[in-house]
C-alpha positions in Angstrom: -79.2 4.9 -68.0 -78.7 5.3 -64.4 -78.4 2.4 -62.5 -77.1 3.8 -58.8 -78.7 5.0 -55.8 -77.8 8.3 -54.7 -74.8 8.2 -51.8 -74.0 5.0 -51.2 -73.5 3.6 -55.0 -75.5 0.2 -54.8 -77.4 -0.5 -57.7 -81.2 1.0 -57.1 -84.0 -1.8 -56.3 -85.9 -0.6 -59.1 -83.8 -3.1 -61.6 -85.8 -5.5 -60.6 -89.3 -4.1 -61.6 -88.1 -5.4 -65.7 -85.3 -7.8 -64.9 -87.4 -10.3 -62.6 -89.6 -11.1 -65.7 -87.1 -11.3 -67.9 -85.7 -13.4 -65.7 -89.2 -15.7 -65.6 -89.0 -15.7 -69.5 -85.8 -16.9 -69.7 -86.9 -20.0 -67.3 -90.5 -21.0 -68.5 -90.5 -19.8 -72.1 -87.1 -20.0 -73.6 -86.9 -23.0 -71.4 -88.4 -25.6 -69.4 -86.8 -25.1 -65.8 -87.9 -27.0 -62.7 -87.4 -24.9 -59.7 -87.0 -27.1 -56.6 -85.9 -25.9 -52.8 -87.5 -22.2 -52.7 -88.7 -22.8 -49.4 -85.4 -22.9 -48.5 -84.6 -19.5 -49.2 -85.5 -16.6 -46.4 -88.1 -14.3 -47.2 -86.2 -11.6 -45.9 -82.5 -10.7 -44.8 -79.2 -10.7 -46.5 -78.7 -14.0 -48.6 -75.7 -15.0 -50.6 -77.1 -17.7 -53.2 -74.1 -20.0 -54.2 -74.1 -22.2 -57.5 -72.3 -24.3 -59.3 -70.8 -23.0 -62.6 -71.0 -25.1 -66.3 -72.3 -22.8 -68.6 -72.7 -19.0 -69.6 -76.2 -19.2 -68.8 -76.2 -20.5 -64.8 -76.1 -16.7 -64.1 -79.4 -15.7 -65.7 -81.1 -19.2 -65.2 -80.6 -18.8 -61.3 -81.8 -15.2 -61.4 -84.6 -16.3 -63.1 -85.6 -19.1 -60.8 -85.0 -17.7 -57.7 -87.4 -16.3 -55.2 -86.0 -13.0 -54.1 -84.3 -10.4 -57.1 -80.5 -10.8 -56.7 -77.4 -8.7 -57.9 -74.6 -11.2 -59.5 -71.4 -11.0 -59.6 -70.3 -11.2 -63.4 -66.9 -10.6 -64.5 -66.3 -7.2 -66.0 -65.3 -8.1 -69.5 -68.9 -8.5 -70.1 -70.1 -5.5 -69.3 -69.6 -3.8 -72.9 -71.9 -2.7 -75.8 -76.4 -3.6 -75.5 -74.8 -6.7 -73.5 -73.3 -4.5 -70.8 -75.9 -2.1 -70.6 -78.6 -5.4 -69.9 -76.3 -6.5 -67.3 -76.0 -2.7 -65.4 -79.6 -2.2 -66.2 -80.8 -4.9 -64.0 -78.4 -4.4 -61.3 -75.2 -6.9 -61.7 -71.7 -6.4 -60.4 -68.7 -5.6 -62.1 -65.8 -7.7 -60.8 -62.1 -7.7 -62.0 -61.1 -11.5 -61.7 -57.6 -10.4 -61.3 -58.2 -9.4 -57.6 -61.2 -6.7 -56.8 -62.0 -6.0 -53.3 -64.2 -3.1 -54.5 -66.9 -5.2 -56.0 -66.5 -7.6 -52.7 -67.3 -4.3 -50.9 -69.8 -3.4 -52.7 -71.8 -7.0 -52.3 -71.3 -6.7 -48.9 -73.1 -3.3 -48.8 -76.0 -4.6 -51.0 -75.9 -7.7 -48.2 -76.2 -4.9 -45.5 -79.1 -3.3 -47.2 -80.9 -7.0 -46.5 -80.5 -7.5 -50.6 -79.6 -11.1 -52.0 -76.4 -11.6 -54.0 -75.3 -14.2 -56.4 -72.0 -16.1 -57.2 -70.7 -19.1 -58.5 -67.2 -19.4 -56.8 -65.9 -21.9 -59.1 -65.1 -18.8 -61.0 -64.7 -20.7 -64.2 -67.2 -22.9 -66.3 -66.2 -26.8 -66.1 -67.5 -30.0 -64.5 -69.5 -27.7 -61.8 -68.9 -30.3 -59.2 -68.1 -27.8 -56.9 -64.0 -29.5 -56.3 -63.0 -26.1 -55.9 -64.6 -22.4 -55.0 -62.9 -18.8 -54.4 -62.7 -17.2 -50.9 -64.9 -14.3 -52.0 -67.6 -16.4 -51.2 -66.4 -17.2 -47.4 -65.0 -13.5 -47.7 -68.7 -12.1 -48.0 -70.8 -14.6 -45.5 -68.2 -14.0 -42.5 -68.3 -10.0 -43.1 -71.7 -9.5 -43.6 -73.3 -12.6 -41.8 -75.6 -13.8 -44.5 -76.9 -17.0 -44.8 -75.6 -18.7 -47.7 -78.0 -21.1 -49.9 -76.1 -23.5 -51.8 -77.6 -23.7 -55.3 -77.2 -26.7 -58.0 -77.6 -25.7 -61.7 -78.0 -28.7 -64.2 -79.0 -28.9 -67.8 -77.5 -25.8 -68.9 -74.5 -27.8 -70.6 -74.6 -31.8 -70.4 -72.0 -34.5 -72.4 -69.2 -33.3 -74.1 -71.0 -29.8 -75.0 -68.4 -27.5 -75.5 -68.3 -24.5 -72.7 -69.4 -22.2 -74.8 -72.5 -24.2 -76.0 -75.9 -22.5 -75.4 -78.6 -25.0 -75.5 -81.7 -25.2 -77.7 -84.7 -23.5 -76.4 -87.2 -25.7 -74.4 -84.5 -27.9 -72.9 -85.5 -28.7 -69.6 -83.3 -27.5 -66.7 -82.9 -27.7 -63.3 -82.1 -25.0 -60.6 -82.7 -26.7 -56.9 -82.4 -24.3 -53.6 -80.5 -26.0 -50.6 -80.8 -25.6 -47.2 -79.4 -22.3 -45.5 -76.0 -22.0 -43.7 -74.4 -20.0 -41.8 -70.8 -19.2 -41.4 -68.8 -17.6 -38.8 -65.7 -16.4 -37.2 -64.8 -18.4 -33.9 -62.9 -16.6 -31.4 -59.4 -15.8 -31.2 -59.1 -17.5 -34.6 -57.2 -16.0 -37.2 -58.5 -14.2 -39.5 -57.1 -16.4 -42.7 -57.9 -19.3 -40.7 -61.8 -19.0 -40.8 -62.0 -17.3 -44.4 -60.3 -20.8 -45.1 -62.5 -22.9 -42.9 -65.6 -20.8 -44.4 -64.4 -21.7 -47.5 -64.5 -25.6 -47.6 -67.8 -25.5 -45.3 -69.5 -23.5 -48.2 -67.4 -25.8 -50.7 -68.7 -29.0 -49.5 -72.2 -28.0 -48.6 -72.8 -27.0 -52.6 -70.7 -29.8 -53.6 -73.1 -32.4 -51.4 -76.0 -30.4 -52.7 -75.2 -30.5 -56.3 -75.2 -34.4 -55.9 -78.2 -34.7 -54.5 -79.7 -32.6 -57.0 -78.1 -35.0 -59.3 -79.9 -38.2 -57.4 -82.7 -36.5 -57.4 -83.5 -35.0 -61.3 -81.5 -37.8 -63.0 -79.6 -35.2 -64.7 -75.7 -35.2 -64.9 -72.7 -32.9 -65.3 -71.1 -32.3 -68.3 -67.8 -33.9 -68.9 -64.5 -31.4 -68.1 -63.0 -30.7 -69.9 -65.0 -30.7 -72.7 -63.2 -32.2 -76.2 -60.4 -30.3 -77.4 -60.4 -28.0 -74.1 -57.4 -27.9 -72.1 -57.9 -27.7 -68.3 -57.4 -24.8 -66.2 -54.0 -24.5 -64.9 -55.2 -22.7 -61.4 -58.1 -21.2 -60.1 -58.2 -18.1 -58.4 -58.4 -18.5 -54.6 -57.3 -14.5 -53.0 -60.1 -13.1 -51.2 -61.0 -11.1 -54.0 -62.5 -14.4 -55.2 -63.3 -15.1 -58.5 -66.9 -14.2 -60.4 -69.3 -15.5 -62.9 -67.2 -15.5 -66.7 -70.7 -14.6 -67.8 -74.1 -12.3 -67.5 
């Protein structure tokens, strides 16, 4: 199944004619997601959405709940057997967590064609409190001048679930759209200097948004680790960035 446009290689708009509802299903069947903040997202124009990481399914929950069809960016081990060809089929990005400026090229392109992309910079499931992200976030909204919509995910893990847990069907989650940002380079600063500074503005915006989300549902974060986890020694913070451990 061909997923690409011709010349340019971005994944064709069409992936969204079966994904979107699939996407719905997830949200309102499988589970009972309240959607809060989609006025806050543009109608039109590049957007990066930004979220919090805890669990394996933050990925397709904020895919599902979103307003616009967006291309994730999901770590390239999942992209094998019926799993991989789901995740290709409705347009997500491969992304070696190692270091891949490809697939950071390749969102930027899909950000210049005025598409919406998707990534939880935390790179790694834990607390999702947001204490840390990758650059690949501030990497993509100072290249491509998207606006950036911090987005808080809660309910997919809670307590001491482990990180791998996938909750019961018809739990009721939370996905809540913040206000926009923008970042940009100032002049005559160096070019480390503002992916840096892009960085922790991006950083604290989600992490203030993911507490207000908090105030305002009444639903907390998981504990991290989670029993019998150890916690991460590093995260990754090159350019590359680091993507979404799941679909």
């Amino acid at each position: 199944m061909a997923t690409k446009e011709q010349g340019h290689g971005l994944p064709a708009p069409w992936t969204k004619v079966w994904s979107r509802p699939v996407g719905w299903f997830l949200d309102h069947v499988m589970y009972r997601t309240v959607v809060a903040g989609k006025s806050n997202v543009p109608a039109g124009g590049p957007v990066i959405f930004a979220a919090n990481h805890i669990s394996f399914l933050d990925g397709p929950v904020m895919f599902g709940a979103s307003p616009r069809p967006m291309h994730i960016l999901v770590k390239k081990e999942m992209f094998r057997g019926f799993l991989g060809a789901v995740l290709r089929g409705s347009g997500q990005i491969p992304v070696d967590r190692s270091g891949d400026r490809a697939a950071l090229h390749l969102g930027k392109q899909l950000l210049d064609d005025g598409r919406c992309v998707g990534i939880l910079p935390e790179g790694t499931r834990g607390s999702g409190a947001a204490e840390s992200i990758s650059n690949g976030v501030a990497w993509l909204a100072i290249n491509s001048g998207a606006t950036v919509i911090p987005v808080a995910i809660l309910g997919t893990r809670q307590g001491d679930e482990h990180r791998d847990h996938i909750p019961k069907p018809r739990r009721k989650l939370h996905v809540s759209f913040g206000e926009p940002i923008t970042v940009k380079r100032r002049k005559g600063e160096p070019g480390r200097v503002s992916m840096d500074r892009a960085a922790a503005e991006i950083r604290e915006a989600l992490a203030d948004h993911v507490q207000d989300a908090i105030r305002a549902t009444g639903q907390g974060l998981p504990q991290d680790p989670a029993p019998g986890e150890s916690t991460p020694q590093h995260r990754h913070t090159a350019v590359a960035g680091t993507p979404a451990d799941h679909p």
